[in-house]
C-alpha positions as CSV (number, residue, x, y, z in Angstrom):
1,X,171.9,144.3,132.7
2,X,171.9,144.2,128.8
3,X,173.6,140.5,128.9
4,X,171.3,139.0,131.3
5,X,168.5,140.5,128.5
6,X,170.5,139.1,125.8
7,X,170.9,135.7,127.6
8,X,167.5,135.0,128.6
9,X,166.5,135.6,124.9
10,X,169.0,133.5,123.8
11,X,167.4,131.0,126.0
12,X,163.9,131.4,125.2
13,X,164.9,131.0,121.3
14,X,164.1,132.6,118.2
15,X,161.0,130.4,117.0
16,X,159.1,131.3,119.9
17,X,159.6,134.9,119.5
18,X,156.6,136.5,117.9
19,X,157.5,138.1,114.3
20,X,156.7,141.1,113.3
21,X,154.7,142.3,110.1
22,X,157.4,143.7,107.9
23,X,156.2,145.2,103.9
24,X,160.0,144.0,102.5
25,X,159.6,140.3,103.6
26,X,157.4,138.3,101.0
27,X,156.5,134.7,101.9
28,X,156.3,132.3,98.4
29,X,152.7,130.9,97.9
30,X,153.1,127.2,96.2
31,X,149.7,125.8,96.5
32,X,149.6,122.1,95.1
33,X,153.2,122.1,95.2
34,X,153.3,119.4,97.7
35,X,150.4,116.9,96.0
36,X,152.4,117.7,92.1
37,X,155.9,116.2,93.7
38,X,154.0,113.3,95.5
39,X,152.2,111.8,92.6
40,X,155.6,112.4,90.2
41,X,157.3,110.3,93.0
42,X,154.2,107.6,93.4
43,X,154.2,104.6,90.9
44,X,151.1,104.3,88.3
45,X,148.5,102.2,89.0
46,X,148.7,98.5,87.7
47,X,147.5,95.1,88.6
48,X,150.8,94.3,90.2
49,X,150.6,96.9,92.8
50,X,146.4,97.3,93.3
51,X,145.6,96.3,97.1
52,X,142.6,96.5,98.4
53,X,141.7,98.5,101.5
54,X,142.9,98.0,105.2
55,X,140.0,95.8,106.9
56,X,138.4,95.5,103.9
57,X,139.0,91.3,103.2
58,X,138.4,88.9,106.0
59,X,140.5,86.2,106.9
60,X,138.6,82.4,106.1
61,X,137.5,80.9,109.2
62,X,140.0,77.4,109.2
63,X,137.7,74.0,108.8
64,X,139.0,70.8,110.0
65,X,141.8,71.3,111.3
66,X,141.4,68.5,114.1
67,X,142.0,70.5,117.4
68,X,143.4,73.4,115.7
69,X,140.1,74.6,114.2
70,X,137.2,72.3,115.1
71,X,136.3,68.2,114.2
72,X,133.0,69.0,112.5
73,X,133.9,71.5,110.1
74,X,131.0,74.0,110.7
75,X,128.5,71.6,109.6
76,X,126.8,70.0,112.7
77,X,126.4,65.9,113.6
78,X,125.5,63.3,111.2
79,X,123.4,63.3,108.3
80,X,122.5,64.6,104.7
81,X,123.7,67.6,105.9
82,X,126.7,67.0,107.6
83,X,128.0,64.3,104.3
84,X,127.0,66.7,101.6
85,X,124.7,64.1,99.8
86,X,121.1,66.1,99.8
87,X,118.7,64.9,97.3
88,X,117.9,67.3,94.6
89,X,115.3,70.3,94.2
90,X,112.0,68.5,94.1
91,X,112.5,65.1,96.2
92,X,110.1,64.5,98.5
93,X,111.4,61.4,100.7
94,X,110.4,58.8,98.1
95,X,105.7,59.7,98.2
96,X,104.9,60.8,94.5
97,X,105.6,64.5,94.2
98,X,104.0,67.8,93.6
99,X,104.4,67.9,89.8
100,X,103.5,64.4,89.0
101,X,100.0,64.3,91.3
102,X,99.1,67.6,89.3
103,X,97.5,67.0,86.0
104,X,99.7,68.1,82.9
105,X,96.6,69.8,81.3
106,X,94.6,72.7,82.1
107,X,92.0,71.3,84.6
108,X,93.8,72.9,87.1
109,X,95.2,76.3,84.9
110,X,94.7,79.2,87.7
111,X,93.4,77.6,90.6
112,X,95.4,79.7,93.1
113,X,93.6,82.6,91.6
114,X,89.7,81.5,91.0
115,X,87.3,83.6,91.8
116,X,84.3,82.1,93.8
117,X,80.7,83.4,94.2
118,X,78.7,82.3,97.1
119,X,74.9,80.9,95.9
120,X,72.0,82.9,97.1
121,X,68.8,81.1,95.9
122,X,65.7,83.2,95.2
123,X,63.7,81.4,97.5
124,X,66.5,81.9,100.2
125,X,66.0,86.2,99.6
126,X,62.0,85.7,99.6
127,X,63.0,83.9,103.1
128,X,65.2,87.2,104.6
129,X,62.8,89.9,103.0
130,X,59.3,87.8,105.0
131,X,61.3,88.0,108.3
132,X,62.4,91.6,108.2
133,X,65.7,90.9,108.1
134,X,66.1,92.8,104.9
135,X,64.1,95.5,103.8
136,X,63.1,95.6,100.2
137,X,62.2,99.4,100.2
138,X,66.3,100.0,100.2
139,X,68.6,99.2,97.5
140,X,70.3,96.3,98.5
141,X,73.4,94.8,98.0
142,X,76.2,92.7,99.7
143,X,76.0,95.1,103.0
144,X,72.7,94.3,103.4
145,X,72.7,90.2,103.1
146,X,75.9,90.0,104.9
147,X,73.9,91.7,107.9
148,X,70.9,90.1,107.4
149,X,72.9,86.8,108.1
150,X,71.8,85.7,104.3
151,X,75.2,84.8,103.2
152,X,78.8,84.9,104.4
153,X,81.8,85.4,102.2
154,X,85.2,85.6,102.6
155,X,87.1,87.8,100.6
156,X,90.7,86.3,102.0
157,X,89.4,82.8,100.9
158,X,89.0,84.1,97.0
159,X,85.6,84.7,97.4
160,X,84.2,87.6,95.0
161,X,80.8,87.7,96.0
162,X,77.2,86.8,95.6
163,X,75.7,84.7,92.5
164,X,71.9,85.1,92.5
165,X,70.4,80.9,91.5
166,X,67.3,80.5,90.2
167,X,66.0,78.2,92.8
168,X,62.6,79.3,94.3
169,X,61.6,81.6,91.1
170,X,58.3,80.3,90.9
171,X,57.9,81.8,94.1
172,X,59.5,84.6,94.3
173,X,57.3,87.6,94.9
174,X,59.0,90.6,96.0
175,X,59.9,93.8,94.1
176,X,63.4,94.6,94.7
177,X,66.3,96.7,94.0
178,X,69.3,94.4,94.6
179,X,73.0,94.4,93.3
180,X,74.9,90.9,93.0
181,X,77.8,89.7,91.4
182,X,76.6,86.9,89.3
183,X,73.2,85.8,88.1
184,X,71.9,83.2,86.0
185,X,69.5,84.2,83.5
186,X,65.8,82.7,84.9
187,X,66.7,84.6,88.1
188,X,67.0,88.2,86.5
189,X,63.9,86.9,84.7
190,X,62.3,86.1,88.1
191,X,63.0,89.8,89.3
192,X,62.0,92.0,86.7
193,X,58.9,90.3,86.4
194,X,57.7,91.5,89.9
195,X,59.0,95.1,88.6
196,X,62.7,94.9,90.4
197,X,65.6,95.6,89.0
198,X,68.9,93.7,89.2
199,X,72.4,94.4,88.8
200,X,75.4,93.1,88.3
201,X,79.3,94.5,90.0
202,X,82.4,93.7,90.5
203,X,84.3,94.7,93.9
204,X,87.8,94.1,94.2
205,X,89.2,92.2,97.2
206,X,89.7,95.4,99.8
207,X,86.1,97.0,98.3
208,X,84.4,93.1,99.1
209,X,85.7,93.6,102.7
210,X,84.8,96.6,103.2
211,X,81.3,96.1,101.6
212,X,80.8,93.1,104.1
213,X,82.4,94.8,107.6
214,X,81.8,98.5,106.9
215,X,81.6,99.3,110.8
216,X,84.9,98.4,111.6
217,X,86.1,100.3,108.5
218,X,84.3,103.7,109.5
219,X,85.3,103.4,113.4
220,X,89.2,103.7,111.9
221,X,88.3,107.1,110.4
222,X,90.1,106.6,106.9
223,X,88.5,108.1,103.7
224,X,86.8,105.7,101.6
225,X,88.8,104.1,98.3
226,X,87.6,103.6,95.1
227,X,86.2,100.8,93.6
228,X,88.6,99.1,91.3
229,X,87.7,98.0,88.0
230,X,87.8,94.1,86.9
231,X,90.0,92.7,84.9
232,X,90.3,91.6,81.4
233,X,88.5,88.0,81.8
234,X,85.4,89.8,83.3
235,X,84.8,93.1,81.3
236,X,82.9,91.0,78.9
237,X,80.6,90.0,81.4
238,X,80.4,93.5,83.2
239,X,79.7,95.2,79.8
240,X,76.9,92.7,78.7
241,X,73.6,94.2,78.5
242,X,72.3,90.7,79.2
243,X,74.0,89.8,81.9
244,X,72.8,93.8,83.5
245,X,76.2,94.4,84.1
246,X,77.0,97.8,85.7
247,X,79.0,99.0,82.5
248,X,76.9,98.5,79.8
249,X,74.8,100.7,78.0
250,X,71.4,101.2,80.2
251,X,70.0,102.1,76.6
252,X,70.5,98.5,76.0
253,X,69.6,97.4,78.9
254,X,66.0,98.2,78.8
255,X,66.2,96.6,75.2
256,X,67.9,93.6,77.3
257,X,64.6,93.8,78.9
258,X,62.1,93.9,77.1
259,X,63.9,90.5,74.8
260,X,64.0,88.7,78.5
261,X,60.0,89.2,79.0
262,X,59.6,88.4,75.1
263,X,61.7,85.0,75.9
264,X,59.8,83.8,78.9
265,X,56.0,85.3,78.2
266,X,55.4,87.9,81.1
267,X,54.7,91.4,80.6
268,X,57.1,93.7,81.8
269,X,56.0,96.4,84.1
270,X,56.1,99.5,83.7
271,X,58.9,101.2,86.5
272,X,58.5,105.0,85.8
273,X,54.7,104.4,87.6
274,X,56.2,103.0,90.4
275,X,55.9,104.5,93.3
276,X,59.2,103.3,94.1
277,X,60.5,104.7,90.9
278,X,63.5,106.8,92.7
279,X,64.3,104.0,94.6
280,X,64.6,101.1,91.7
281,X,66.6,103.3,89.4
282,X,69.1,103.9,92.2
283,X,72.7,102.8,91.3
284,X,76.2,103.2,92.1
285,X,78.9,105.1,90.3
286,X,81.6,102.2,88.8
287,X,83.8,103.3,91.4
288,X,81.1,103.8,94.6
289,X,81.7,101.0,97.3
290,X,78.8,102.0,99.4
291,X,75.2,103.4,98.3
292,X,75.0,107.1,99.3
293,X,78.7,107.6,100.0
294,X,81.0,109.0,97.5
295,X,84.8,107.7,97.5
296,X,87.0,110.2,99.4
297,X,84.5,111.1,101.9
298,X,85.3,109.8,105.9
299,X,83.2,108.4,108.0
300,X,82.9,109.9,111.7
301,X,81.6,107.7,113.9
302,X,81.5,109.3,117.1
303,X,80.3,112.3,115.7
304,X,77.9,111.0,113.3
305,X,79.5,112.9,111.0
306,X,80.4,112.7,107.1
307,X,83.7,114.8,105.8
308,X,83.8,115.6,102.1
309,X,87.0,116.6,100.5
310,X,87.5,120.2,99.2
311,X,91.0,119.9,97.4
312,X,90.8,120.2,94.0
313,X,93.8,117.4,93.9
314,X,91.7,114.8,95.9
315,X,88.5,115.8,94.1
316,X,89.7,115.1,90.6
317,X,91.2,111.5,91.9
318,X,88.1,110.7,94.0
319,X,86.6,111.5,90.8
320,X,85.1,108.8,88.4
């Protein structure tokens, strides 16, 4: 019985038999061992033995070759193409190109990037205000003559807004409160003397739009921006007292005013009497887009609801 025990051990073998613990038998730790003897056996890096990594080149696809790789060499039928003799960078088949038809001097400095003001004659707002179609008790500004069918402008075609002309002065008889971009000096003459008061901003691009189609704006429920400020060409225009820009000193504008009436011989009346007084000295912040609503503050629509902010973060960059 003991050497069929012995025998079937025997045939089972020692590795498989499970070992047990014993406190005399130590087993050598040599960690790294393995990693030190490979890189003493490796070679050091040179350029004569650096390869680079398995898949990482691609073989060159083989060009005319006949049968063996294709008659037209990648490069299609006939042709400038197909010969390799294109003309050079600027060639335009032969018709006198780009850079010669343009003038070498300055005519033409900036023309991608002109601004353009739409003309609104006096006698063209007298016009809107005797058919109702603007009401001269309200501020008004580019919401209200783009809505009143007085003027279209298209901010994606470098339009920037409204210039007020002087045509129909001698006419003009209405006391307003209006805000344009531009304005020539007779017609700001031809609006304070009836006791309004003009102004004079500047809307960037997306603030134009969303002067012009406010609607479409409020119905997507997004806050409303800020009003950027112009750049360097116009500040001097924007901060001239004569021109009533809406960042110049108002001190100086009344002083603006009373020069102007000096100039053309009328006598200036008198707007703290008015009893439109609240309404004449209404103006917007530098960075207000709309009259009566504040930058940061949404729209609802379908509520016919306004939200304000109440974040201290959003309040202080709504902020002007």
């Amino acid at each position: 019985m003991a050497v069929k025990q012995f025998s079937v051990l025997y045939h089972v073998g020692v590795d498989s038999l499970p070992l047990e613990r014993d406190s005399k038998m130590s087993v050598p730790k040599n960690t790294g061992g393995k990693g030190l003897d490979l890189l003493r056996n490796l070679p050091r890096i040179s350029l004569a033995n650096l390869r680079p990594n398995p898949g990482a080149k691609k073989a060159e696809k083989r060009r005319g070759r006949g049968a063996h790789g294709g008659s037209r060499s990648g490069r299609g039928h006939k042709g400038q193409r197909q010969r390799g003799n294109r003309p050079r960078l600027g060639f335009e088949g032969g018709q006198t190109p780009f850079y010669l038809v343009i003038p070498k001097y300055g005519y033409n400095e900036g023309h991608s990037r002109r601004p353009q003001y739409q003309p609104l004659s006096l006698n063209r707002l007298q016009y809107l205000i005797d058919l109702g179609r603007i009401d001269p008790t309200q501020p008004i500004d580019l919401t209200q003559l783009v809505n009143g069918r007085g003027v279209t402008v298209q901010p994606l075609k470098r339009d920037y807004g409204v210039q007020l002309v002087e045509e129909g002065a001698d006419t003009f008889c209405a006391k307003v409160n209006i805000e344009v971009q531009m304005a020539s000096e007779c017609a700001i003459a031809a609006i304070e003397k009836n006791g309004g008061i003009i102004t004079t901003g500047f809307y960037d691009p997306r603030s134009l739009s969303l002067l012009c189609k406010p609607v479409p704006f409020f119905m997507r429920g997004q806050p409303i921006p800020k009003r950027m400020l112009p750049g360097e060409d116009l500040v001097p225009y924007y901060t001239d007292s004569k021109n009533r820009g809406y960042l110049s000193d108002p001190a100086k504008i009344q002083q603006a005013r009373l020069e102007l009436a000096r100039k053309y011989g009328y006598v200036l009346p008198d707007v703290t009497k008015d009893e439109l007084f609240h309404m004449l000295t209404t103006r917007k912040d530098p960075r207000q887009i709309f009259f009566g609503l504040a930058p940061g503050w949404v729209v609802n629509m379908a509520e016919k609801k306004i939200l304000k902010p109440t974040d201290e973060k959003l309040l202080s960059y709504y902020s002007s």
